[in-house]
Kinemage of the C-alpha trace (Angstrom):
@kinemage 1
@onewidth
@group {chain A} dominant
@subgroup {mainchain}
@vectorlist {calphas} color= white
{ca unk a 1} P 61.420 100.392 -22.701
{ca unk a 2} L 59.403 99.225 -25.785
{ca unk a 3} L 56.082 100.870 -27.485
{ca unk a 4} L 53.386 98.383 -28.124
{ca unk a 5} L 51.396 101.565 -28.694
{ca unk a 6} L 51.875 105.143 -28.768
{ca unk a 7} L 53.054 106.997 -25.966
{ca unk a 8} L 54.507 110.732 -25.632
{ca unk a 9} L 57.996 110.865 -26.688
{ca unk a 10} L 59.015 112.225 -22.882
{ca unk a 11} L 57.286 109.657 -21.686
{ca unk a 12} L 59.988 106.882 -21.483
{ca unk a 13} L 62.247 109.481 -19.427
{ca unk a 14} L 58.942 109.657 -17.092
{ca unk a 15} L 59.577 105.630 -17.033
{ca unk a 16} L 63.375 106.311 -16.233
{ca unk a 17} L 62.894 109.019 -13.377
{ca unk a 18} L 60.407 106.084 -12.038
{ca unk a 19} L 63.432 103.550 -12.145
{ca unk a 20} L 66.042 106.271 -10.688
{ca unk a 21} L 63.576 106.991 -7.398
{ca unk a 22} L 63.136 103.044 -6.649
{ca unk a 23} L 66.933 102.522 -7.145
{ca unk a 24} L 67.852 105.630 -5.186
{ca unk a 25} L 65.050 104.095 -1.920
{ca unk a 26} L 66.407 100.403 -2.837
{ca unk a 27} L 69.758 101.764 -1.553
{ca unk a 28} L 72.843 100.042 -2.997
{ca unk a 29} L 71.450 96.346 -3.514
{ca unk a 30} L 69.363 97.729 -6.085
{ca unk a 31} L 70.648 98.357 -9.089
{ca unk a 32} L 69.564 98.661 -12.694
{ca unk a 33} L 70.683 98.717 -16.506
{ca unk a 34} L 70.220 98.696 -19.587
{ca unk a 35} L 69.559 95.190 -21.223
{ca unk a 36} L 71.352 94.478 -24.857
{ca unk a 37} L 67.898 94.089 -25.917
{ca unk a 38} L 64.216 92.983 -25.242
{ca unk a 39} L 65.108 89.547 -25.772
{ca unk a 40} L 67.326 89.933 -22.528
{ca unk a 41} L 65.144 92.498 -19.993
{ca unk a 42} L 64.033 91.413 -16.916
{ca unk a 43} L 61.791 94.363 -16.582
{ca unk a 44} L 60.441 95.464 -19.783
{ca unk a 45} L 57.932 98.468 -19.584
{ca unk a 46} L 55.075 98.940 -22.824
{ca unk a 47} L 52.882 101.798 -22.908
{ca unk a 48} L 49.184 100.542 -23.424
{ca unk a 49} L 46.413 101.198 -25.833
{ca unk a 50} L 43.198 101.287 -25.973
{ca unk a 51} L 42.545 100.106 -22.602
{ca unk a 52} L 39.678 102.012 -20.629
{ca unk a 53} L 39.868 102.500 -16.521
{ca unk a 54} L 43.302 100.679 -16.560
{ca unk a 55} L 46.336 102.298 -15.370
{ca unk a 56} L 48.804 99.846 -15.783
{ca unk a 57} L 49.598 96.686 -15.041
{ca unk a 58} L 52.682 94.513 -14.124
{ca unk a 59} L 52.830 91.134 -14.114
{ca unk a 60} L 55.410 87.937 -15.017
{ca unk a 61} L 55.870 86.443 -18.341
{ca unk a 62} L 58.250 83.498 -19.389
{ca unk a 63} L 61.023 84.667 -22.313
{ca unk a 64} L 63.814 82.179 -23.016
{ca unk a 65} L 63.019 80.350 -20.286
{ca unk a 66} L 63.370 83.411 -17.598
{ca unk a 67} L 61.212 85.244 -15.829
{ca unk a 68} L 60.369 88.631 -17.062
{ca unk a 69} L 58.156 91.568 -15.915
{ca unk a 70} L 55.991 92.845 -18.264
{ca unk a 71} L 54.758 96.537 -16.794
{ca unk a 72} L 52.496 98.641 -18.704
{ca unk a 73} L 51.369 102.099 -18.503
{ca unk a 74} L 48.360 104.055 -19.696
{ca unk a 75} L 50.275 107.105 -21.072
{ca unk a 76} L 46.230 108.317 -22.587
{ca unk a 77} L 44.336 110.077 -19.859
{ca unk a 78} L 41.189 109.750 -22.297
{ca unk a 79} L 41.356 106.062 -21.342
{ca unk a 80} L 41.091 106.617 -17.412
{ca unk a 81} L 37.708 108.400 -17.205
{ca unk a 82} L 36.166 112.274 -17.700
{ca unk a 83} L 37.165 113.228 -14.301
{ca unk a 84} L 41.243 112.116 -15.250
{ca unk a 85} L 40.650 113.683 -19.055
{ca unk a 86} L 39.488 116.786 -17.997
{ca unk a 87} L 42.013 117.538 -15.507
{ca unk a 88} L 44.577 116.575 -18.165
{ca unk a 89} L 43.164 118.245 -21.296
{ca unk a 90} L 45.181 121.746 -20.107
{ca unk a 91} L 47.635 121.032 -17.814
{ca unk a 92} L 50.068 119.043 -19.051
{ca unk a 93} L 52.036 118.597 -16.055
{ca unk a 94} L 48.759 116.479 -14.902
{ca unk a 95} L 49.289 114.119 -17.428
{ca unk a 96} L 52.695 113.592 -16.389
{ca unk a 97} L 52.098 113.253 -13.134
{ca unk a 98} L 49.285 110.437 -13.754
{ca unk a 99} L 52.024 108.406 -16.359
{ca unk a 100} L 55.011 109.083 -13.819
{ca unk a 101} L 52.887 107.726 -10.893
{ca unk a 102} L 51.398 104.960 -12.425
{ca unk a 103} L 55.072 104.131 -13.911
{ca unk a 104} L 56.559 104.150 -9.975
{ca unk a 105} L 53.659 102.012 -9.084
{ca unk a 106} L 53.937 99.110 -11.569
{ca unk a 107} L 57.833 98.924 -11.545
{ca unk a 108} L 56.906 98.500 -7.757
{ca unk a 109} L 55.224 95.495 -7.953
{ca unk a 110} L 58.357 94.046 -10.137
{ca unk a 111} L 60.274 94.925 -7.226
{ca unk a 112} L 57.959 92.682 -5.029
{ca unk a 113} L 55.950 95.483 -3.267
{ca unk a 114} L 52.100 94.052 -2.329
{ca unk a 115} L 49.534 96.684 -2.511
{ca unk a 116} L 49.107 98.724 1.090
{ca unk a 117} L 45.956 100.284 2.351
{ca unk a 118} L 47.447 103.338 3.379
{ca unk a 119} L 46.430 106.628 0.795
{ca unk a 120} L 50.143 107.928 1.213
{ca unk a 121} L 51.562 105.048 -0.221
{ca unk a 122} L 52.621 104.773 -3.853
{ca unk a 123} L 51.081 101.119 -3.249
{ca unk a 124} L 47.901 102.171 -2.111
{ca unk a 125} L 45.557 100.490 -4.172
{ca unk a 126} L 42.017 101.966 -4.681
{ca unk a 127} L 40.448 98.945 -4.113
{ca unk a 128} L 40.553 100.261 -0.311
{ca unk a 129} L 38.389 103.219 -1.782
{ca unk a 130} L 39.658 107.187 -1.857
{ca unk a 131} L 39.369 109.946 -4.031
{ca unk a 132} L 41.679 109.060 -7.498
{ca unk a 133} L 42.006 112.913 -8.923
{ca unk a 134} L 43.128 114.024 -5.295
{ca unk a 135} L 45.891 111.366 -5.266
{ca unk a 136} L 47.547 112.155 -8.565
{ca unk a 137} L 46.547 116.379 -7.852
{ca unk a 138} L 48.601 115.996 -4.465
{ca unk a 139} L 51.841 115.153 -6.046
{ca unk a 140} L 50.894 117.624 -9.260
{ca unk a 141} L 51.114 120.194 -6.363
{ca unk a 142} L 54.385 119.890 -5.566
{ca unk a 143} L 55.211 120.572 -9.206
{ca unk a 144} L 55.999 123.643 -10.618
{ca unk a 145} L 57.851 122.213 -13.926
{ca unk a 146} L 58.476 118.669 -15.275
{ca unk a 147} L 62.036 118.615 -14.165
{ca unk a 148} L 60.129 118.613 -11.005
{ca unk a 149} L 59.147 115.149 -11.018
{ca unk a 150} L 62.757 114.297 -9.961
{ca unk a 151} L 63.340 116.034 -7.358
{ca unk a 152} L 59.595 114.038 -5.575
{ca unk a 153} L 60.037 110.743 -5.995
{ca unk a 154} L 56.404 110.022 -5.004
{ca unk a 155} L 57.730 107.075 -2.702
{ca unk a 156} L 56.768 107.352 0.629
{ca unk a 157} L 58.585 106.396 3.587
{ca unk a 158} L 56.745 103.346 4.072
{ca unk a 159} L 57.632 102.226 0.596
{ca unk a 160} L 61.005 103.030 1.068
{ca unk a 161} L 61.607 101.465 4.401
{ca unk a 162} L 60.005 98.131 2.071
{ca unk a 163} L 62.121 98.318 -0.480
{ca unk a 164} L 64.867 98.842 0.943
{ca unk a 165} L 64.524 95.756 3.355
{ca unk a 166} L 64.037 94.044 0.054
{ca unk a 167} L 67.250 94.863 -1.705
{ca unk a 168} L 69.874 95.636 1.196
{ca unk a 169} L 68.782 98.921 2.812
{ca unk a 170} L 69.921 102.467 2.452
């Protein structure tokens, strides 16, 4: 994990709870590790900038002559719109929830998930409309603490059944 711009300094473990959850779903055809460096990643994740209304991002880049996914993450809640700011101004758990579940989402696509239409789905994508704050407040309720986040992976069954047809099953 690389900072093109500032992040938290939690935030990269947010990144590497998000990796854990998709391995753990993936089952035992998934597997991940640490690359020697950048240069050698096949999933590197950058925490944007100044980038208003976006989330994240992941898409493919060519390094060295392999394919590599570039994922990105909004770790600034300013950046996402007064409704997102506000609810993240005091509770920082909020914030965390919003940078865990955008992490889970993006490192999804470089797993080959498409976008789904169904709300429950770490896929969903809002283009199919729904309530934003309600979809990152439902997981926040499940937290009482950030060690939390590990315990609720945030993938639903749907997504797990789909990645895990992808790398080998349970």
């Amino acid at each position: 994990m690389a900072a093109r711009f500032g992040c938290d300094a939690a935030d990269p473990e947010l990144a590497g709870w998000a990796l854990k959850a998709w391995r753990k779903a993936g089952g035992s055809g998934l597997q991940f590790a640490p690359a020697k460096g950048e240069d050698h990643a096949r999933i590197c994740i950058y925490w944007l900038g100044s980038a208003p209304q976006l989330y994240g991002d992941a898409h493919v880049v060519l390094r060295n002559g392999n394919q590599v996914w570039v994922v990105e993450v909004q770790p600034d809640l300013a950046q996402l719109g007064p409704r997102i700011a506000a609810t993240g101004e005091n509770d920082k758990l909020f914030r965390d929830t919003v940078v865990y579940l955008t992490c889970l989402h993006e490192l999804g696509h470089a797993l080959s998930l498409p976008h789904t239409a169904d709300f429950g789905d770490i896929m969903y994508s809002f283009q199919y409309g729904g309530d934003v704050l309600e979809y990152f407040n439902r997981y926040r309720r499940m937290l009482k603490a950030r060690p939390d986040i590990r315990e609720h992976s945030g993938i639903s069954e749907a997504d797990g059944k789909r990645v895990a047809s992808l790398y080998g099953g349970r």
